[in-house]
Steps between C-alpha positions, in 0.01 A plus 500: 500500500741747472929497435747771404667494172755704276462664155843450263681735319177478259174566740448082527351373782477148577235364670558181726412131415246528772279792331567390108303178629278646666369774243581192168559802308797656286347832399377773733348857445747730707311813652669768687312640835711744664753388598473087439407260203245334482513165324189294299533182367398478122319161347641345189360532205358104542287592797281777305185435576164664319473611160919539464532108578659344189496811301918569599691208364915719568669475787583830706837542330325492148298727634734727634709515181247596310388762724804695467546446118136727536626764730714814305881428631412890624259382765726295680 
């Protein structure tokens, strides 16, 4: 499956109706190989599996937040 799309003024792509149900995810892992993207879908927290299952009890925003509360406003 493949389809051409366009960034906006701020780098978003959007992917179409077709491929968000297909992949059933909302967060990917962008990697850059020359001169494309690569794009991984990344499982929600509620499909952890192993020793992590039931350990994370915040959703990825939480998360998020308080990941950059920890990083110096100098990394950014």
């Amino acid at each position: 499956m493949s389809a051409v799309v366009e960034s906006d003024e701020k780098g978003r792509i959007l992917l179409p109706i077709e491929m968000r149900r297909k992949l059933k995810s909302k967060r990917f892992k962008v990697t850059a190989k020359g001169d494309f993207l690569e794009l991984h879908p990344l499982v929600g927290i509620e499909e952890l599996r192993g020793k992590y299952r039931g350990l994370i009890h915040s959703e990825w925003e939480d998360l998020e937040d308080k990941a950059e509360e920890m990083v110096p406003h100098g990394a950014r």
